[in-house]
C-alpha distance (Angstrom), angle and dihedral (degrees) to the residues before:
residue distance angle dihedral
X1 . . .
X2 3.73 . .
X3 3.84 95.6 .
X4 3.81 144.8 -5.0
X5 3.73 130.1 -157.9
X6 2.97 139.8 -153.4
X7 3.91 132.4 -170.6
X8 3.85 142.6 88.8
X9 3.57 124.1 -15.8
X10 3.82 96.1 -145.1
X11 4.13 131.7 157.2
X12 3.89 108.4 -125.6
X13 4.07 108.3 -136.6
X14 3.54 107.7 -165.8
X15 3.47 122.8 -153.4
X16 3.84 142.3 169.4
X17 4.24 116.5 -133.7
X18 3.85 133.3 171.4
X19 3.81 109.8 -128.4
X20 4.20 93.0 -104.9
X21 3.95 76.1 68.8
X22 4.06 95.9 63.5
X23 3.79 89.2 36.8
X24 3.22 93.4 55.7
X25 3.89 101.0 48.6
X26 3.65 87.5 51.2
X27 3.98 86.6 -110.0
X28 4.34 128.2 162.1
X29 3.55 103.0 -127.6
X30 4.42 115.9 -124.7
X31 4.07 83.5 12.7
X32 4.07 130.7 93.2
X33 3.18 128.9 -121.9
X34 4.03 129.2 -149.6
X35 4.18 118.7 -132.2
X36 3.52 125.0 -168.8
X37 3.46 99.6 171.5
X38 3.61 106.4 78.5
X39 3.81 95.1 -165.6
X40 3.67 87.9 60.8
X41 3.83 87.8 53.9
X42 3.33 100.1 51.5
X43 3.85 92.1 48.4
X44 4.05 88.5 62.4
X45 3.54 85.0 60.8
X46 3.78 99.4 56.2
X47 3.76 110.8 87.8
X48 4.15 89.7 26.5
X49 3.62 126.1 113.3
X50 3.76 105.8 -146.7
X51 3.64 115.9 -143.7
X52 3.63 103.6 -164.8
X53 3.87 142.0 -10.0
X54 4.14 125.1 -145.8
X55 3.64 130.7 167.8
X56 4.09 97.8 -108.6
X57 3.38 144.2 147.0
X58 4.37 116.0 155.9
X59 3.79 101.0 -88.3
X60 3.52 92.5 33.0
X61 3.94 89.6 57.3
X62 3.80 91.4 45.6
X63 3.87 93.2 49.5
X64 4.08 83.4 52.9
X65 3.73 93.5 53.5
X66 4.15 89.5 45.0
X67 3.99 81.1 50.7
X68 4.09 86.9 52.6
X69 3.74 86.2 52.6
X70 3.86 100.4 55.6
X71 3.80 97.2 -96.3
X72 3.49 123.3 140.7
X73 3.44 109.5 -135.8
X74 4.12 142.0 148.4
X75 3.94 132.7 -144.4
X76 4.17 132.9 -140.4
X77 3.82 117.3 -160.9
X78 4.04 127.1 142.1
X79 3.86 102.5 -125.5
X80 4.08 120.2 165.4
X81 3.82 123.9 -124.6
X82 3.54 99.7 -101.4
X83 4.17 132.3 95.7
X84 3.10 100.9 -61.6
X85 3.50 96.9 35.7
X86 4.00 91.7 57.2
X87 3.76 93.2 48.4
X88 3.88 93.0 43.9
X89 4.28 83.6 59.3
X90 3.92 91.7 46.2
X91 3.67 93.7 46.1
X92 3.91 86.6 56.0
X93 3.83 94.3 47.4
X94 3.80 97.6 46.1
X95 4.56 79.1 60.7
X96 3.92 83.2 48.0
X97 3.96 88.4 -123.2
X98 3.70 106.5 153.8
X99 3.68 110.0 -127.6
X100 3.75 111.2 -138.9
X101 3.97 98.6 -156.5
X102 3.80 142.6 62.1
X103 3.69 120.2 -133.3
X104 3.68 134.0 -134.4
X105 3.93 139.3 -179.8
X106 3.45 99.7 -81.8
X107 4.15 132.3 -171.6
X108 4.07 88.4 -100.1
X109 3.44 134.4 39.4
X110 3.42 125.0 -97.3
X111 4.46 105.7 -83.7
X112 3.91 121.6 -91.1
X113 3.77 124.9 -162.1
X114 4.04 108.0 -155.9
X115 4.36 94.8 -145.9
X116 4.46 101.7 -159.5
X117 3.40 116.9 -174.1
X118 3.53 132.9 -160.4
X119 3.70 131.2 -148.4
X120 3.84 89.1 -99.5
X121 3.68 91.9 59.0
X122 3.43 100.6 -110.3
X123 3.71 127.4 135.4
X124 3.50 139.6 -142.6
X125 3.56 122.0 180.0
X126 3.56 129.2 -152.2
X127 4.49 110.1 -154.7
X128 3.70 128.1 -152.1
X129 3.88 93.8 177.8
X130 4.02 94.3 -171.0
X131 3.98 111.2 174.4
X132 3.78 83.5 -15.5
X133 3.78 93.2 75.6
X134 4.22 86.0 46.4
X135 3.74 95.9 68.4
X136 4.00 111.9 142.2
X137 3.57 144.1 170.0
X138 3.68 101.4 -69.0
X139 3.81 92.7 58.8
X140 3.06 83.1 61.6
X141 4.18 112.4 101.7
X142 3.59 107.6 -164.2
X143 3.69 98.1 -171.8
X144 3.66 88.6 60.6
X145 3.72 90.2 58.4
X146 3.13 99.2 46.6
X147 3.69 97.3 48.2
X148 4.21 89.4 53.9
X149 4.22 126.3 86.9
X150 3.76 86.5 -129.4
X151 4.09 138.1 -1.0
X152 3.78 105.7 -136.7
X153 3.87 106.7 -152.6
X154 4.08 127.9 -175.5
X155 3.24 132.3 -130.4
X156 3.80 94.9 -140.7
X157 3.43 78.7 71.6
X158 3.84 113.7 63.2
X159 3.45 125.8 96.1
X160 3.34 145.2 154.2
X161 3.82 116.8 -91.8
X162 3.80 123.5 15.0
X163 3.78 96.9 7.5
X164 3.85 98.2 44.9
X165 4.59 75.6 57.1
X166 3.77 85.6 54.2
X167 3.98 91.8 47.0
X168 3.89 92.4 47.8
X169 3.68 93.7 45.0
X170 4.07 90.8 53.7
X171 3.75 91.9 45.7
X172 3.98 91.1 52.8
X173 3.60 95.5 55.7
X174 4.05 95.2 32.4
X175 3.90 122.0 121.5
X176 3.99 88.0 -160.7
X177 3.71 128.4 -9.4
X178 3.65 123.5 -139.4
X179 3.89 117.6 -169.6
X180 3.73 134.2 -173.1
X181 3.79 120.5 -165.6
X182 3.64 92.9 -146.6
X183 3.84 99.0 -167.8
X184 3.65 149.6 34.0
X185 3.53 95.9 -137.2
X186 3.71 85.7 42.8
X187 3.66 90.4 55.9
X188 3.76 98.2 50.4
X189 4.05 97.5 40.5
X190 4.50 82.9 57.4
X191 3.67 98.2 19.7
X192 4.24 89.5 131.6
X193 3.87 86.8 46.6
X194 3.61 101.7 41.5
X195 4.05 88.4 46.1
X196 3.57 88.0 55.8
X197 3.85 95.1 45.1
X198 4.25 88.2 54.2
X199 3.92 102.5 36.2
X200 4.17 87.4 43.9
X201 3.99 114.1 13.7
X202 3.48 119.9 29.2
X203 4.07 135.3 69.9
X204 4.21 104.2 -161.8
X205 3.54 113.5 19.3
X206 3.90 119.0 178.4
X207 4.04 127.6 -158.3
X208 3.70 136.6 149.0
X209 3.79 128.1 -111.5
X210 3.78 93.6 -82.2
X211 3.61 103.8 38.3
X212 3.98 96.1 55.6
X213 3.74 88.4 44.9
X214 3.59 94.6 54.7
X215 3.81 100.6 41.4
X216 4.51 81.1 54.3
X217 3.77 90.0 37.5
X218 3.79 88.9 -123.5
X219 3.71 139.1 162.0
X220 3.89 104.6 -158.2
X221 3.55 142.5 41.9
X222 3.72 86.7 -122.1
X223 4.06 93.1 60.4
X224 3.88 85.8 57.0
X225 3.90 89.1 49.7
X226 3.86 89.7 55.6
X227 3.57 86.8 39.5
X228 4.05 97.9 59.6
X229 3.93 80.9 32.6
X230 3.69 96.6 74.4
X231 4.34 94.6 38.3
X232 3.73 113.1 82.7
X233 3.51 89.8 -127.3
X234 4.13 148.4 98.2
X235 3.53 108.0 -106.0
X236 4.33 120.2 177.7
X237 3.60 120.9 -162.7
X238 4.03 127.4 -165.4
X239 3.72 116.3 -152.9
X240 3.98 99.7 174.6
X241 3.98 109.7 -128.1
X242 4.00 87.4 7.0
X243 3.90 84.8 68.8
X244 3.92 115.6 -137.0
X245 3.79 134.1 -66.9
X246 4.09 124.8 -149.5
X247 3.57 119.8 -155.4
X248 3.73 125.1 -160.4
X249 3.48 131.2 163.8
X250 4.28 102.4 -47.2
X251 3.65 90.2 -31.4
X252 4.00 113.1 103.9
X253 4.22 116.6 -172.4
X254 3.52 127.3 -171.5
X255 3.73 130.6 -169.8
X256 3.88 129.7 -178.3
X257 3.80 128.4 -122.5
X258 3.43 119.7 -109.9
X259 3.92 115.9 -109.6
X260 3.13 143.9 -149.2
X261 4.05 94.1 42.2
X262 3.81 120.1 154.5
X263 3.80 100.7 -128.2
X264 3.51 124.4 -149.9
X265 3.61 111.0 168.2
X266 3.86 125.2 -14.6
X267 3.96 94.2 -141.3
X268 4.00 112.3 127.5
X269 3.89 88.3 20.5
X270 4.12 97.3 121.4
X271 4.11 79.7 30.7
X272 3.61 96.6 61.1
X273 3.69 99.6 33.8
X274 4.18 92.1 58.2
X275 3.70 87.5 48.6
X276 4.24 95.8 51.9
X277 3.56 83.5 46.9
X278 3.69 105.2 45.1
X279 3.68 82.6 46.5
X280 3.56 88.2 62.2
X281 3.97 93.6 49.5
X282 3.63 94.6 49.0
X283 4.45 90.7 49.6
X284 4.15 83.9 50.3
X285 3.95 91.1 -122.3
X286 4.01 121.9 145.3
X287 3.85 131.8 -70.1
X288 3.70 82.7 -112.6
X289 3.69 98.4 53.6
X290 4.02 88.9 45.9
X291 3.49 92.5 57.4
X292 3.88 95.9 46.4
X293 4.09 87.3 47.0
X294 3.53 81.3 50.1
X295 4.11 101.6 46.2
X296 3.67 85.1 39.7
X297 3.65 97.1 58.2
X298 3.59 96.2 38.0
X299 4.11 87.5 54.9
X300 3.87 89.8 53.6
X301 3.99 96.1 59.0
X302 3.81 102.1 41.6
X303 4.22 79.0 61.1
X304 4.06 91.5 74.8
X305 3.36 136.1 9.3
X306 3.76 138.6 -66.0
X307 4.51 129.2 12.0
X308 3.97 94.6 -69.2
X309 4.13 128.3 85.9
X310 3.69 112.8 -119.1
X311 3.76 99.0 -119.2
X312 3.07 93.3 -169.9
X313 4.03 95.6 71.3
């Protein structure tokens, strides 16, 4: 197997708002936002029309897109044996990902990310992890990660207690580890952890502009250069229009964006660029070539909706 994954099993719900509707719910525009209450979840939902429902979650959608590109790859992610549970399994199959993990009825449901997006495109996502968020040790199937190239983990993911077992346990048995940090909120909730995961742990890690600068407490693009500089490691930075940057050892790459794109919704965008590019790792071609698989995948999902390809175009 090319590459595993690992991160949370959640049910994209994706929805259409005007901006009075994230002002109003007290939301942070093109961020996501954690509920535990799953009353208050559901009551977002109400009065919303939902345009489509996939079985997502970040590293889940990148391992898709890998899938789309001839990879063979697999997926962990603690779903429960209900609805959305059963559909979340299918979904997976029908993008022949194997799925590493056997699910049960479970004390919460399986997790549901509520996707709104706003006339400019942008997305903000609202997170009821459920059993997702509950992942441990035991879920964990070590032969699987041993038998892959590379375990690609989120950062949505870590937390303390049973997940942070579930991280540990992957990273023992990992060839290579490939991390993204998923969110800027993410970042600054675990900065100390997820500073000590990239300086000590991981091989590939992946962040945008904004989430590397705040996990260094930087101010440029050039501080994060220095940054992955000094680190005997590969790290790949998105910066939107500016195009992304990968970082390995000395060696610095840049690659443009593609313009002129009609964009639609920006969801999948970091999702779909770490899978073009970690397809490129695992096929041994050029930090170049990564980084256009990378841009080019990236460009093809902000051109519809939702965090899959359209195979049918």
């Amino acid at each position: 197997m090319k590459i595993l994954g690992i991160g949370n099993a959640i049910v994209d719900v994706i929805c259409k708002v005007d901006e009075n509707f994230i002002t109003e719910n007290n939301l942070t525009k093109s961020t996501m936002k954690l509920f535990f209450d799953e009353n208050e979840f559901k009551n977002l939902l109400i009065n919303l029309k939902i345009e489509k429902t996939v079985s997502g979650g970040s590293v889940a959608n990148s391992i898709v897109g890998l899938s789309q590109l001839g990879d063979k790859v697999g997926f962990i992610g603690k779903v429960s044996d209900d609805e959305f549970g059963s559909k979340y399994v299918e979904g997976l199959k029908k993008e022949n990902v194997d799925y590493f993990y056997s699910k049960k009825k479970e004390e919460l449901p399986t997790g549901t990310c509520l996707i709104l997006i706003t006339p400019d495109s942008e997305r903000t996502m609202c997170t009821f992890l459920g059993t997702a968020g509950k992942i441990n040790y035991k879920d964990i199937d070590s032969n699987a990660v041993k038998q892959s190239e590379i375990t690609f983990l989120e950062g949505y993911l870590w937390d303390e207690g049973d997940p942070k077992k579930a991280f540990d346990k992957a990273i023992k048995y990992s060839n290579k580890i490939a991390m993204t940090l998923s969110d800027l909120f993410c970042v600054e909730r675990h900065k100390k952890h997820f500073l000590d995961l990239v300086k000590n742990k991981l091989d590939i890690i992946f962040a945008n502009e904004q989430e590397i600068l705040a996990l260094i407490d930087g101010k440029s693009i050039d501080e994060a250069i220095s940054f992955a500089k000094n680190l005997n490691k590969n790290i790949v930075i998105t910066r939107g229009a500016k195009g992304s940057v990968a970082i390995n050892n000395q060696d610095v790459v840049e690659f443009s964006a593609q313009e002129n794109l009609n964009v639609v919704d920006l969801t999948g965008a970091g999702d779909l660029f770490a899978a073009g590019y970690l397809h490129g790792v695992v096929n041994n071609l050029s930090f170049k070539k990564c980084l256009a698989h990378g841009t080019d995948m990236s460009s093809k999902v902000i051109q519809q909706i939702g965090a899959r390809l359209d195979k049918s175009k």
